[in-house]
N, C-alpha and C positions, 0 to 999 in steps of 0.2 A: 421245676415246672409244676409239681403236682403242689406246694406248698404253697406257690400262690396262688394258684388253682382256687385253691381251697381256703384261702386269705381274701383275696376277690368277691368269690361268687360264695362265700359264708356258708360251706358245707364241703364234709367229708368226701371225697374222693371215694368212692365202692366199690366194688365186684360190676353189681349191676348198673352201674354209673360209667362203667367206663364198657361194659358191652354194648348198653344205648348208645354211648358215643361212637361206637365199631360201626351200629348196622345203620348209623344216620350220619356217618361223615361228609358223605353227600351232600348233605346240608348245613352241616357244620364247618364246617372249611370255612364260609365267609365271615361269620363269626371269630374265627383265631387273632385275626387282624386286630378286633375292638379289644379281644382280650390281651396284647399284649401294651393296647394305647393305654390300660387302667394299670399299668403295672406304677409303681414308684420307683424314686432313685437308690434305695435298696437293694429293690430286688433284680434291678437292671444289672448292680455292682455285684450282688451274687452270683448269678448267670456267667457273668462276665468274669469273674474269680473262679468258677468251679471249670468254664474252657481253659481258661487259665494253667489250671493244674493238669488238665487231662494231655494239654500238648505237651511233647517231647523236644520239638521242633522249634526254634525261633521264640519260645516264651516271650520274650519280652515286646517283640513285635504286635506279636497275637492281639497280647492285654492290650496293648496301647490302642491298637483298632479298634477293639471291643471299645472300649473307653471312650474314647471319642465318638462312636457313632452312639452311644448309650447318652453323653451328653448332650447332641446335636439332638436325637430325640427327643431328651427329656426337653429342651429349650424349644425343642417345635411344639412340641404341647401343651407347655405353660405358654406361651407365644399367642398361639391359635385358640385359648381359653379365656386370655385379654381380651380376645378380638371380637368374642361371642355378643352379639346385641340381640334384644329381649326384640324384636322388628318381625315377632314371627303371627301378632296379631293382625286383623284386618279390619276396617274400617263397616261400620254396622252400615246398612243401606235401609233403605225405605221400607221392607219386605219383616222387619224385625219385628218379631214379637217379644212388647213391653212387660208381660206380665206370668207369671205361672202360678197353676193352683196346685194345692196340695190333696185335695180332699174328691174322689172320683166315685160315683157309687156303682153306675153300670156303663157300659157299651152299648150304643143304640144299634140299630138298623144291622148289623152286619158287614160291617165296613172290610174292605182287603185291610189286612195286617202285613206292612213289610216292615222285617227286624233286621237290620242293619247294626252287624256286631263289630267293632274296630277292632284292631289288634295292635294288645300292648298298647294300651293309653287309658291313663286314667283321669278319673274327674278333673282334679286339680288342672294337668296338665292342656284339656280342651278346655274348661272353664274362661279361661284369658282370650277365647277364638271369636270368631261371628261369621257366620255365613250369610248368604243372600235370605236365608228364611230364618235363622234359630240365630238368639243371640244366646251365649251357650257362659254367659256370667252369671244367666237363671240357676245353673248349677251348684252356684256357692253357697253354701250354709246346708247342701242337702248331704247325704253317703249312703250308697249303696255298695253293700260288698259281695264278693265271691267266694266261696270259701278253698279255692286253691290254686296260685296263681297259673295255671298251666293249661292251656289251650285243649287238648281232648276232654280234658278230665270236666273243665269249665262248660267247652260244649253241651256235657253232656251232664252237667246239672241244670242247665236252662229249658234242656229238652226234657226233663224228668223228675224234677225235683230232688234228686239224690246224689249226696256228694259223695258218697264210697270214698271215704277216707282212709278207709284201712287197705287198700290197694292203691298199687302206682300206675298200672292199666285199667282198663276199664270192661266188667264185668256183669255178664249180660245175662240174663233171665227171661222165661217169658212174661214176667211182671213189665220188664220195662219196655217190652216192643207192645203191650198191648195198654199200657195208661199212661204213655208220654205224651206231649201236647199235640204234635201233628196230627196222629192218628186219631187223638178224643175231636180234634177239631174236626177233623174230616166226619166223624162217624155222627156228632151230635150237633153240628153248627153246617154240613153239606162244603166245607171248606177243601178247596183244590190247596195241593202244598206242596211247594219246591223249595230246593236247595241250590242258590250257587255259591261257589267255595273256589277263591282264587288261590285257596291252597289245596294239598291233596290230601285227599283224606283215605291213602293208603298207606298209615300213618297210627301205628300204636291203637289197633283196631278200628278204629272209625270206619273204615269200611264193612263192617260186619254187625255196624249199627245204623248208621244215618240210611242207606242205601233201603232200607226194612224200614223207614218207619217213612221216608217221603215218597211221594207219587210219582217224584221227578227228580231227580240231582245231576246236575254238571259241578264236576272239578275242575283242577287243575291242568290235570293230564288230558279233558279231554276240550277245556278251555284253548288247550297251547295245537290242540289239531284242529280244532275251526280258525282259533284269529292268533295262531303262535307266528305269522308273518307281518302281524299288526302292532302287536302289542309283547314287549319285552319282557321277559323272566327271569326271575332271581332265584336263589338257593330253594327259598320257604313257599316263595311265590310268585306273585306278576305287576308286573302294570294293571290296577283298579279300575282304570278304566275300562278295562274290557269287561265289565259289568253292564256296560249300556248293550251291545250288539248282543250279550246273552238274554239280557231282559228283553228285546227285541221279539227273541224266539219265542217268548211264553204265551202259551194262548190264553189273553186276557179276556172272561166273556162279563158279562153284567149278569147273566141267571144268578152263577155262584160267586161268592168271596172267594179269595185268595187270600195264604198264607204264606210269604216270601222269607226266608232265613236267607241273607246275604252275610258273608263271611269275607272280610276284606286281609288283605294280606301285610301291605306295603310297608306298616308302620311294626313288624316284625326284624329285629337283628336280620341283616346288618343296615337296614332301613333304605329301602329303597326309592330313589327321588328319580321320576321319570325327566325333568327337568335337569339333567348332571352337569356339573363343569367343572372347570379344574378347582374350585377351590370348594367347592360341599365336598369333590371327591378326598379332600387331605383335610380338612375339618374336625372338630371332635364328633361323636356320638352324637352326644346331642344337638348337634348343628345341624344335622342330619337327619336326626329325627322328627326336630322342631318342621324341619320341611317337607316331611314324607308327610305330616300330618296336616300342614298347609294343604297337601295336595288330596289329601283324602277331603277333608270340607269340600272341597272343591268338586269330589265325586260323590257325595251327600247333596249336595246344591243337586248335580242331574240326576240320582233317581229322584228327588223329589221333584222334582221340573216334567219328568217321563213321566209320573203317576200323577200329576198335575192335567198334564194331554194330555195321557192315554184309558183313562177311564173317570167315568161320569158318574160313580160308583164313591162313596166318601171312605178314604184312605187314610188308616193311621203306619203313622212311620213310629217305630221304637227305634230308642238310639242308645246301643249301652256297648261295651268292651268285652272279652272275653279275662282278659284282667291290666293289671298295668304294668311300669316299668319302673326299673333303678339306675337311680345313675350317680350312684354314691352315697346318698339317704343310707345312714345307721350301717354303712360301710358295704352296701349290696351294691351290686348291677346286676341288669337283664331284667329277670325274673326267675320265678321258682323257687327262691330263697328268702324270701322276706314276706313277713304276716303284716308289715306295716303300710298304713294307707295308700302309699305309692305304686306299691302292685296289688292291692286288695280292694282296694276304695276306687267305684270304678262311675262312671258318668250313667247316668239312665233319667231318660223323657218319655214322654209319647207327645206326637205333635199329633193334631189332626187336619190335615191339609186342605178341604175346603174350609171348614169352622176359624181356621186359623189359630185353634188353643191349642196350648203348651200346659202339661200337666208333669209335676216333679213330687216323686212321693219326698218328705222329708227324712225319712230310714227306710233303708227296705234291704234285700238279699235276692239272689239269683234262683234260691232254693225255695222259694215260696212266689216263683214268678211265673209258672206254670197252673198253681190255684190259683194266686190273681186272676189271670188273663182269663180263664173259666170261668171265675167266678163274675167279674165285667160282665161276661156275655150271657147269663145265667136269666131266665126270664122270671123261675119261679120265686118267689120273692121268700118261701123259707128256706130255700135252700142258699139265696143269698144271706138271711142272716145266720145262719150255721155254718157259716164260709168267712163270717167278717175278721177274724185273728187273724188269717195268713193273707188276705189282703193288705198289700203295704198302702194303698191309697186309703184306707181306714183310720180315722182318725184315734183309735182306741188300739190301733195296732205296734206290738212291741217287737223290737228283730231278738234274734235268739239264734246263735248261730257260733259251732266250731271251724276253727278254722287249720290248715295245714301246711305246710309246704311240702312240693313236691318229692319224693323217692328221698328223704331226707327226714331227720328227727332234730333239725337243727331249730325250728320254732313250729310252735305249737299258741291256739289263742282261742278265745272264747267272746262273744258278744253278747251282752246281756242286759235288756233293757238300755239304761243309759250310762253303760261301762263298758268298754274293751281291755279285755286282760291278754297278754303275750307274754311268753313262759319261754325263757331260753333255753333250751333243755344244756348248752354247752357249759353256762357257771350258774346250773341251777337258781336261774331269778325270774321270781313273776313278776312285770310293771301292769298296775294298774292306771289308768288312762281316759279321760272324756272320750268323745268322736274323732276331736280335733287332734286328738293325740298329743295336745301341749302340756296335759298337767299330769307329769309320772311318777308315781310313788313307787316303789320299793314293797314288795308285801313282805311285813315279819310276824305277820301274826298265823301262827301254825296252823291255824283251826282252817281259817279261811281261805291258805294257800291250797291244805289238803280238800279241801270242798272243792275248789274252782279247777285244782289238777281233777280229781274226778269226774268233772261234767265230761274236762276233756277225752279225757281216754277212755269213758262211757262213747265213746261217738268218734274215733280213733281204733280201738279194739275190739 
């Protein structure tokens, strides 16, 4: 078990890897299921060989059972992977917007900001979607990434600019409860700011963060004691839509803006489809997936529909991920294990909902989306141009960014100008790589593998 484990999900089995699995089985139990649908006929045969040996009893029966139900398995899987049609896009409507710009200078007026963060989905994968407002193919040719695929940790560079790479929790300072974005917003822009979160964020500190820096947060926990008779819950989190009756509660006024962080859950292992039937429920992953994420557009169409009504105030919606997902890419599933576009290369717009513009930087990072969004809003005009490097809507601007994976030494990567480098640390190779990740070399040149290893562990150690 622990060797496919660690075959699978492309990293070592730890101390501290399997106590996080102790004090979060709660949550992970639904997840076992996916993990044993990624096994191969291998490792189904070893399984099956080593019960084999341990019985005393009927040996021969035993195996034969195992056997059989390992190949009735494996044929349901290959099976139900024939069966997968690509039907998970939808048809563009009237409401779409043809066009996106690259190029943003400021924020007018003071608009509410609601950020709507997906979970587990990355560009690539919403790019092929269209809702009632966003046709989300604008996304192709752009990448923005995160530097760690793992939900806290990502939180809580969007809210701060700092990826504390060198820990696997999150490490708190009075630096970061007092220059994170909510609170600069609220103190320099008069911005009200809340937090809901279909998941819980009493969860690998988060609670000893978010709660300090917003005015207002609803979780999970206390989501399931207003509408937990409404709306269904899963391991990690709930049914999204119970986002609209939270949003309900928030006192919208027109004096002040509003800063909204929505944290959606659904499209989290083991991917939750409020729509269930018998066959999404025996399906593979991504059958599964592809539908949890249907139905998320679908709860992006109504808060932008709700902020559409509900204030007369001009509203920008940001649309980005917390990171993405695998699902067999370079031999990963989940996430947390891979630096490769598929959980690191993650969707980001700003739509502005009365103007109707879509605005896509062409590179950008999570770690410099915090000066952005300040710098947007910024009226004095030098301290906009001594701000223009970390704005990614800058047309002079370059990303530059280490990347990690999670409680893990198994990749390690660097973004740098117009190159991304990933360093396996398991058979020592760096590939060097465009955005698109199609053209990989091999580094043999000692000089510059030693440089580019250094940027990393300058920013790792």
């Amino acid at each position: 078990m622990i060797f496919t484990y660690q075959e699978i999900y492309q990293t070592s089995v730890t101390f501290d890897l399997v106590i996080y699995s102790f004090q979060n089985l709660s949550l992970l139990y639904g997840d076992f299921f996916t993990f044993l649908y990624h096994w191969n006929f291998l490792q189904w045969l070893a399984l099956a060989t080593g019960i084999y040996l341990v019985f005393d009893k009927n040996r021969k029966r035993n195996f034969l059972t195992l056997l059989i139900i390992s190949i009735l398995f494996l044929y349901l899987q290959f099976t139900l992977q024939w069966m997968i049609k690509d039907n998970h896009s939808k048809v563009p409507t009237s409401f779409q917007i043809k066009k996106g710009k690259t190029v943003l200078e400021s924020i007018q007026g003071r608009p509410n900001i609601v950020f709507v963060l997906l979970e587990g989905v990355s560009r690539k994968q919403l790019s092929s979607l269209h809702s009632r407002y966003i046709d989300f193919s604008l996304l192709e040719g752009s990448h923005f990434w995160i530097p760690m695929p793992h939900t806290s940790k990502s939180l809580f560079t969007w809210m701060t600019g700092e990826t504390q790479l060198k820990n696997s929790r999150l490490q708190l300072d009075d630096s970061v409860f007092e220059l994170n974005l909510p609170v600069l917003l609220q103190k320099k822009h008069n911005y009200q700011t809340v937090m809901i979160y279909t998941q819980s964020i009493y969860l690998e500190g988060m609670d000893q963060f978010f709660p300090k820096i917003f005015q207002s947060i609803v979780d999970k926990s206390i989501l399931e004691k207003r509408y937990g008779s409404l709306y269904t819950s899963f391991s990690w989190g709930m049914d999204d839509r119970v986002i609209l009756p939270a949003m309900n509660q928030i006192n919208v006024t027109e004096k002040d803006p509003m800063f909204l962080l929505i944290g959606l859950s659904q499209t989290h292992s083991p991917y939750f489809v409020v729509n269930e039937n018998t066959y999404s429920q025996w399906t593979s992953p991504l059958v599964r997936y592809h539908a949890s994420i249907n139905e998320e557009v679908a709860v992006l169409d109504s808060v932008i529909s709700y902020w559409k009504e509900n204030s007369s105030r001009e509203t920008l919606l940001i649309l980005s991920a917390d990171h993405g997902e695998s699902f067999g890419e370079e031999g990963a599933f989940a996430h947390n294990y891979s630096l490769y576009n598929q959980e690191t290369d993650v969707p980001f717009l700003f739509y502005f909902l009365k103007s109707g513009q879509v605005y896509i930087p062409k590179v950008g990072t999570s770690v410099d989306f915090k000066d952005t969004i300040l710098r947007l809003l910024e009226t004095n005009t030098n301290l906009m141009s001594e701000k223009s490097k970390v704005n990614f809507f800058d047309h002079n601007y370059q990303p530059s960014l280490v990347l990690k994976t999670w409680n893990s030494e198994v990749q390690k990567a660097w973004i740098n100008h117009d190159k991304k480098y990933i360093y396996h640390s398991d058979r020592d190779q760096l590939l060097q790589m465009d955005f698109k990740e199609d053209y990989r070399t091999p580094i043999t040149d000692l000089r510059l593998k030693q440089k580019v290893l250094n940027q990393i562990y300058s920013e790792i150690r």
